[in-house]
C-alpha positions in Angstrom: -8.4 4.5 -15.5 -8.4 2.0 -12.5 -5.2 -0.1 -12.1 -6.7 -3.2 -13.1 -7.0 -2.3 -16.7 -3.6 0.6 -15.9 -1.2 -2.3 -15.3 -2.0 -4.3 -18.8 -1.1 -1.0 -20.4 1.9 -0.8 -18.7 2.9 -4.5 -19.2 2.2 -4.0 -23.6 4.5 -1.1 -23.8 7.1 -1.8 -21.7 7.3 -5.0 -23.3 7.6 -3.1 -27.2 9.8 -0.6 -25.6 12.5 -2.8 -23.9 12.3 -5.4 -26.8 12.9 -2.6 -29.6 15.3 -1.0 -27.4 17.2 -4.2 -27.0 17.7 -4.4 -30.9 19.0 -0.9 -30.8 21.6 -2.2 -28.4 22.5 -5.1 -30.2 23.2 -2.4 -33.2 25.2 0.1 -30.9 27.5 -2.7 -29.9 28.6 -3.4 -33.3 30.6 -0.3 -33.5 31.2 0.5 -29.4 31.8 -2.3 -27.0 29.6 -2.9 -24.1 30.8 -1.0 -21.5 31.0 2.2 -23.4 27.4 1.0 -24.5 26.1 0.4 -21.1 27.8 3.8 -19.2 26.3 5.8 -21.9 22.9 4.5 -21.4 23.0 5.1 -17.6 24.7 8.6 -18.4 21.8 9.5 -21.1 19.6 8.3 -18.5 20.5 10.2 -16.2 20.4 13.8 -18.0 16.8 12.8 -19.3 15.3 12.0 -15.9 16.8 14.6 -13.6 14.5 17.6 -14.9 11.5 16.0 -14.5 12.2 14.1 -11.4 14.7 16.0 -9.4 11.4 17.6 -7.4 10.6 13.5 -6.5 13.9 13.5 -4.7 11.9 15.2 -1.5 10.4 11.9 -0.5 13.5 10.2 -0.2 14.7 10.0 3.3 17.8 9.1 4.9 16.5 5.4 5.8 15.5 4.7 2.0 19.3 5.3 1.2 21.0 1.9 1.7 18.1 -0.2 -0.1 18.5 3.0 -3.3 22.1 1.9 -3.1 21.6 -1.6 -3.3 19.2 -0.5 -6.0 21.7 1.4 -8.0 24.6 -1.2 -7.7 23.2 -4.7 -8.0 20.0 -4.0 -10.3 21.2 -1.0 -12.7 24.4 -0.3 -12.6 26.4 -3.7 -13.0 23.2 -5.5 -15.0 23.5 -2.7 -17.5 27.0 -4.1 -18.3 26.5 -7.3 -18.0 23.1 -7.2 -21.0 25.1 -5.7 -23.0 28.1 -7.7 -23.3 25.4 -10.2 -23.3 23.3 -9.2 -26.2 26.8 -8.5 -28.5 27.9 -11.6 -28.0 24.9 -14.1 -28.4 21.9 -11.4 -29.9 19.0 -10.2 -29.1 16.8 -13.8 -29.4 18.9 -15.6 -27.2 19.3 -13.1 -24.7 15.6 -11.5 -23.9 14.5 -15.5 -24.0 16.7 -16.2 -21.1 15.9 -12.5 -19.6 12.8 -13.9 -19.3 13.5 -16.1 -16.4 13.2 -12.3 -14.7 9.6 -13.6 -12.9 11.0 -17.2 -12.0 13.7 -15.6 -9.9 11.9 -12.7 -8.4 9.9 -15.4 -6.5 13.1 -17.5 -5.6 14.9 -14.1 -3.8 11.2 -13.1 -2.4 11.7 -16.9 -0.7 15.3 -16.1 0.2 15.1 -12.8 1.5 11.5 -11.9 2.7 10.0 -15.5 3.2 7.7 -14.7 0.9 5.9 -18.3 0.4 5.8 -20.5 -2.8 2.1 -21.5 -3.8 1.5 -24.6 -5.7 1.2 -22.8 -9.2 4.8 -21.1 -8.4 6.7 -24.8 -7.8 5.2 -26.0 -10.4 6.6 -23.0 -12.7 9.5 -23.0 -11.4 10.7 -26.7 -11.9 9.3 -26.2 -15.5 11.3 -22.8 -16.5 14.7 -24.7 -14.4 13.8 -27.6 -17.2 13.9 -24.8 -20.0 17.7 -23.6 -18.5 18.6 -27.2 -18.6 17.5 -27.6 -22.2 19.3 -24.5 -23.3 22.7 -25.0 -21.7 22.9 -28.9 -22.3 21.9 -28.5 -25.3 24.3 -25.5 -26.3 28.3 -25.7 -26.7 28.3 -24.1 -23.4 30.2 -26.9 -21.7 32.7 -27.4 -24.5 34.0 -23.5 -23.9 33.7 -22.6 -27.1 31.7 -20.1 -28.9 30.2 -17.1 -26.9 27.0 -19.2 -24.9 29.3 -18.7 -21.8 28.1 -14.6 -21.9 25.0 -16.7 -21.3 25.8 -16.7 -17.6 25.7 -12.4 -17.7 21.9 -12.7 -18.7 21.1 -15.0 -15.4 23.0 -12.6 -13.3 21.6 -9.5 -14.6 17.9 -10.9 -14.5 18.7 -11.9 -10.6 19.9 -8.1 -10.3 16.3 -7.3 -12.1 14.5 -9.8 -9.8 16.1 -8.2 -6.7 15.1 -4.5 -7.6 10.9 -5.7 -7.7 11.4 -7.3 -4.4 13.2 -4.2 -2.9 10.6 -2.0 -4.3 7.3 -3.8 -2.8 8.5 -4.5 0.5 11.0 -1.8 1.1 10.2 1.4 -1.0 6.4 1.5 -1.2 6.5 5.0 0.1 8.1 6.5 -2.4 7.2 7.1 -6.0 8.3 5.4 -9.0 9.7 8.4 -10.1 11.9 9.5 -7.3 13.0 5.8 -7.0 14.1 5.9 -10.7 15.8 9.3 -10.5 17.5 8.1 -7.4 18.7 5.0 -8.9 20.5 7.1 -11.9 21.8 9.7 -9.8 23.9 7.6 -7.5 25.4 5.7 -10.9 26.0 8.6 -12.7 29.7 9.4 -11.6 30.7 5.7 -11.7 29.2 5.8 -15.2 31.3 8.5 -16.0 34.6 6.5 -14.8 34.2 3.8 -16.8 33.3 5.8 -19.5 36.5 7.2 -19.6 38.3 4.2 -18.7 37.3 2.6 -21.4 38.8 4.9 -23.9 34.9 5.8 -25.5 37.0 9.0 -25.8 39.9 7.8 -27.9 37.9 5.9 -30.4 35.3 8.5 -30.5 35.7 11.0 -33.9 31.9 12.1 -35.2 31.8 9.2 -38.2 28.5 9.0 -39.5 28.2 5.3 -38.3 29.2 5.9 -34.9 26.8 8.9 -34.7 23.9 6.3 -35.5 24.9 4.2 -32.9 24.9 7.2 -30.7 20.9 7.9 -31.3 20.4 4.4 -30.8 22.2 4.4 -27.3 19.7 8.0 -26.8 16.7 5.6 -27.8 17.6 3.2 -25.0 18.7 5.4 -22.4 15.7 7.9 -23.0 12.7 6.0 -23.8 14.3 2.0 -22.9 15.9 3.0 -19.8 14.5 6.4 -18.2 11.1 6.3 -19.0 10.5 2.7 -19.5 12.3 1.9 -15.8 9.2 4.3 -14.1 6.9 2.8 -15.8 8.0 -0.3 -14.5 8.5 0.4 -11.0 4.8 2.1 -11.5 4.2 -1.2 -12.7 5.2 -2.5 -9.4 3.2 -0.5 -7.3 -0.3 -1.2 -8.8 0.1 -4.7 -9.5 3.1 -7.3 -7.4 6.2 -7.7 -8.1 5.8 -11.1 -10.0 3.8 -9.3 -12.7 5.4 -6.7 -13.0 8.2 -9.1 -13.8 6.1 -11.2 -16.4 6.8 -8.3 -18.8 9.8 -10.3 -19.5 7.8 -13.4 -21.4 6.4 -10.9 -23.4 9.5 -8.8 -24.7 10.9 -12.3 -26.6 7.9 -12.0 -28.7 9.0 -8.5 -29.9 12.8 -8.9 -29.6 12.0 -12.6 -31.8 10.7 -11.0 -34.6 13.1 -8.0 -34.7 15.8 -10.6 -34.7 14.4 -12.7 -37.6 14.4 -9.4 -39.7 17.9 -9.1 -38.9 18.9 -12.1 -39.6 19.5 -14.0 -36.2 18.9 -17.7 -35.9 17.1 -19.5 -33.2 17.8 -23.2 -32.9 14.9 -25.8 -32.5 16.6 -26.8 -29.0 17.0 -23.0 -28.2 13.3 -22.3 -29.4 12.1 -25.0 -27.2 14.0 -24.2 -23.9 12.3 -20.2 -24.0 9.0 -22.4 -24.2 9.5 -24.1 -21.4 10.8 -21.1 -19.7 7.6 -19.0 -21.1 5.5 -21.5 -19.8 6.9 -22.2 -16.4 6.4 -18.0 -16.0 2.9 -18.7 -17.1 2.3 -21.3 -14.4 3.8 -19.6 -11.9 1.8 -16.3 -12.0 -1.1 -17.8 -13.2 -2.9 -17.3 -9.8 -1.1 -13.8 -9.1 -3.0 -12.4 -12.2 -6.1 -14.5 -11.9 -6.2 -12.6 -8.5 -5.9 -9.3 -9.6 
């Protein structure tokens, strides 16, 4: 199959498998906290991948090492704490809506970092999904300190953290595959995953209850299939499309993490609804030409 018709493949189940696996999460945190949730995902992660990729690990070289570390730190390791928290403090809705200003700020750091250049379609997009962060945080008791929209702010970061791994990936690890970059990625977080693991006394709490056991195969779900697999599919994703559509995944997984939500009782508000509208929309218009293209 060529990669034209490869990457819509790609984008459909990633965007089913992150927005089931975010549900999961939201479930897991009810009985762990999100720091126990998040090192055991990376730690999962890390056990599934390293059979099948630890042959991948060849094509690293020395000079891919600092940008793997940036990787590991800034785009896995602290977002996977930070969505989290996130997701078991204001759900799953709320948090893959905002996630999906993922594309919007993969073209701000391309800008920043590698001059990449705005086209008409992406300014447009942009001021349009700003508008939709607007609505949602004027609009929210954000300001007033109260409530949890403040975990809010951990969404934006980690999406930047997402943002900054597409960009890394195009113009900085395009010799290596998506494999060894994943496996790389969850080899260097493993042992700080393992820290604050422990330091967050997982180990105390833990006593085999059936509940906690549940949330356990939920974590395996997302670290397996939501995390391991899914994240070299994505970086795949990268490599046969751009970095900006590889990142519109993110206006698809609402759709999926929206109606497991609604079956779980989560409520949207009409300002909320309309704010990931305009943020949907302002991704639309900004890759509009990217995809047209390819």
């Amino acid at each position: 199959m060529d990669n034209k018709n490869l990457k819509w493949i790609y984008l459909f189940a990633l965007s089913f498998i992150w927005g089931t696996s975010n549900f999961l999460i939201k479930k897991a945190t009810n009985v762990f906290n999100g720091y126990q949730v998040g090192a055991l995902i990376m730690i999962l992660s890390f056990f599934v991948l390293l059979p099948f990729g630890f042959n991948s690990l060849k094509q690293v070289k020395k000079k891919h090492l600092p940008t793997l570390l940036i990787i590991a730190l800034f785009s896995t390791f602290i977002p996977s704490f930070m969505w989290t928290i996130a997701i078991g403090k204001v759900g799953v809705s709320i948090t893959t809506i905002l996630n999906s200003l993922t594309p919007l700020n993969t073209l701000v750091l391309g800008f920043i970092i590698f001059r990449v250049r705005f086209t008409t379609n992406q300014i447009i997009g942009l001021a349009i999904g700003f508008l939709g962060l607007v609505v949602y945080f004027t609009t929210s008791n954000f300001y007033e300190g109260s409530g949890d929209y403040i975990y809010s702010l951990l969404v934006l970061f980690s999406s930047l953290g997402y943002a900054l791994n597409s960009n890394l990936i195009m113009n900085k690890l395009n010799d290596l595959s998506a494999l060894s970059i994943t496996t790389s990625t969850f080899i260097l977080t493993f042992i700080p995953s393992l820290i604050v693991l422990y330091y967050s006394d997982f180990f105390t709490i833990y006593d085999g209850s059936t509940i906690q056991i549940k949330s356990l195969l939920f974590v395996l779900f997302k670290g397996a299939i939501g995390t391991a697999l899914a994240m070299v599919m994505y970086n795949k994703l990268v490599k046969i499309s751009t970095a900006v559509f590889a990142s519109s995944v993110t206006y698809l997984i609402p759709v999926v993490a929206l109606i497991w939500g609604y079956f779980d009782g989560e409520v949207v508000t009409l300002w909320q609804f309309i704010s990931g509208l305009l943020i949907l929309l302002g991704v639309y218009v900004a890759n509009k030409l990217k995809t047209n293209n390819k």
